[in-house]
N, C-alpha and C positions, 0 to 999 in steps of 0.2 A: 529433903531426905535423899542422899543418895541410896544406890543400889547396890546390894552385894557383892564384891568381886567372888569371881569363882576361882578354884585353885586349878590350875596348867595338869600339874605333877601331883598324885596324890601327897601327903606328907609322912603319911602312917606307914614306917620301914625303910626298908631302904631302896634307892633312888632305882624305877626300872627302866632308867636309860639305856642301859646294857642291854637289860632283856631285849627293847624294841629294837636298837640296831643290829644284834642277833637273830631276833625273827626274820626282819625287814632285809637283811643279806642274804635268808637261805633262802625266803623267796623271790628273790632276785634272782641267783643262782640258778634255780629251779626253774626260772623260767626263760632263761637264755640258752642258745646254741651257740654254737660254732660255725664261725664263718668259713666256708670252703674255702679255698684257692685255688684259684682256675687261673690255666696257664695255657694259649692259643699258641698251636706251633705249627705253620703251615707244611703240609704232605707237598708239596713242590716246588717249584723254582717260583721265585715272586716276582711278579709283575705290576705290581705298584707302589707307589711311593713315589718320595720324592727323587728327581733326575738328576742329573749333573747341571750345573750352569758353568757355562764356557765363558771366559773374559776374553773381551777382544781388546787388545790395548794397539 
């Protein structure tokens, strides 16, 4: 004897797929920020980095 299957989706009405990816996006939404941008811009003359390379031919 097998066992029951159970049903996923109710059957009775119509399908609440909608519904849940509508819940499921506000609170998505809800719970996200906004990423800042940040942008480092050095107050004086730079002193590092890469140098010149000289070829000696």
């Amino acid at each position: 004897m097998l066992p029951k299957q159970g049903d996923l989706l109710a059957t009775a009405g119509p399908s609440p797929v909608a519904d849940i990816v509508q819940q499921t996006v506000a609170v998505l939404v809800e719970h996200t920020i906004d990423i800042p941008r940040i942008s480092v811009v050095p107050r004086g003359p730079v002193k590092s980095g890469p140098s010149r390379i000289s070829r000696r031919t």
